[in-house]
N, C-alpha and C positions, 0 to 999 in steps of 0.2 A: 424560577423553575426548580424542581427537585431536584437532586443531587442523585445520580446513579451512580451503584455498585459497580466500579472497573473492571470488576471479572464478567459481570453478566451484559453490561450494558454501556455506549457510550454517547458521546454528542458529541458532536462540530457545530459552533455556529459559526457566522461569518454578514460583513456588508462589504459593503462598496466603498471604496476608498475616493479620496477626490479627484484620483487621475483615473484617467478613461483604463480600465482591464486593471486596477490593481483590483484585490481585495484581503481584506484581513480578517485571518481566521482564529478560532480561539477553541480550544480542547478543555477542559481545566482551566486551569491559571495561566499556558502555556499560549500564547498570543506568537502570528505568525505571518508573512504576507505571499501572498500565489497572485503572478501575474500572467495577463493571457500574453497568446504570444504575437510577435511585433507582426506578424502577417496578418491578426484578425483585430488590429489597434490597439496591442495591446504592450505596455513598455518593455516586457521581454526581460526585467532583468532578475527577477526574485523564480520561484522552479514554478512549472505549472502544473496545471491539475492531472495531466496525465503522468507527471513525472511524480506527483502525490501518490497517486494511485503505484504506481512502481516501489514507490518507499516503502510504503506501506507492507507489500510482498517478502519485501528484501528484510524489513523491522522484524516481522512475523516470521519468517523464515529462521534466521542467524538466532532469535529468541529462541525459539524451538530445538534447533540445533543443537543450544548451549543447553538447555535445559534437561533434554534426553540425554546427554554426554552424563550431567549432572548427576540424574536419575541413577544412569548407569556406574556412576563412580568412577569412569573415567576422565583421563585430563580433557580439558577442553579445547578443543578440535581448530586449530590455523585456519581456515574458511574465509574463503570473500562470496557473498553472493550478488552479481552482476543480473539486472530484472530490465528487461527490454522489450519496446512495442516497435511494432509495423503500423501503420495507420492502413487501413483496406484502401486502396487508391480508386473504386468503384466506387465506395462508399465511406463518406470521413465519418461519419454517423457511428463508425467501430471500428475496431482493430482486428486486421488481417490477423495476425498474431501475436502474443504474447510467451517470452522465452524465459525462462529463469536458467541460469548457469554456477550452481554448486560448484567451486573450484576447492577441494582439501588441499591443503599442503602437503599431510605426512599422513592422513589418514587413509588407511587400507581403503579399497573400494568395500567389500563386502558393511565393513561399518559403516563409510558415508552412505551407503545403500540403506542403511537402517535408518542413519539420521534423515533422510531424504523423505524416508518415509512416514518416519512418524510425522515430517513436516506436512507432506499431502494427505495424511489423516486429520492431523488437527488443528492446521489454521483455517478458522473462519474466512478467511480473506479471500484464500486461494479457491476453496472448495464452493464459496458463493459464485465465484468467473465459472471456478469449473462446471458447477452443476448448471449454470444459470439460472439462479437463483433469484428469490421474488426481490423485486423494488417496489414500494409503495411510494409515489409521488400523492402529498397534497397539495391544495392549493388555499391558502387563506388571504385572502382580499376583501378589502370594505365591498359592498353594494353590490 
């Protein structure tokens, strides 16, 4: 496969491992395991896909954070960012809700205000949930 540009573009691949709901994913060079969870057979103990998807948020987030602090020449900002789902109990098919919780330590509100925002301006992550944004599913199979 081609090698894509980090800033414009990326890939995960991943198989099946040889117990039932692992599997091993790979970014780059950086190789990883997500299992499903013990209710849908799966061994429960590596994060799951949902809690993937939360990292992710959280990665993109605390990045951004630091980055506009950066930008701005100021010190960089105490922050924990805590990203959490609801599963819709009607329907598991999605999630009821999804929260993110900026916590600053020392930083005034009006700034973490800025940093918040540049974050919902410009992570892709957020702003694809938000918008709901396209998914292209393929499908490649012999015959």
């Amino acid at each position: 496969m081609t090698e894509l540009d980090p800033d414009i573009a990326s890939r995960v691949s991943g198989h099946a491992d040889r117990r039932f709901g692992r599997v091993v994913l790979s970014a780059r060079q950086n190789h990883f395991v997500s299992d499903g969870r013990v209710s849908h057979g799966g061994a429960g103990e590596a994060i799951f896909a949902g809690e993937l998807l939360l990292a992710s948020l959280v990665a993109c987030g605390l990045g951004i954070v630091h980055e506009t602090a950066h930008d701005r020449q100021e010190p960089k900002p105490d922050v924990e960012l805590t990203a959490q789902f609801l599963r819709d109990p009607q329907d598991g098919t999605r999630f009821a809700a999804l929260t993110l919780i900026f916590d600053f330590a020392e930083t005034k509100r009006p700034l973490a205000e800025l940093y918040v925002a540049a974050f919902t301006s410009r992570c892709p992550i957020y702003n694809t949930l938000a918008r709901g944004g396209p998914i292209d599913v393929e499908i490649r199979a012999p015959g």
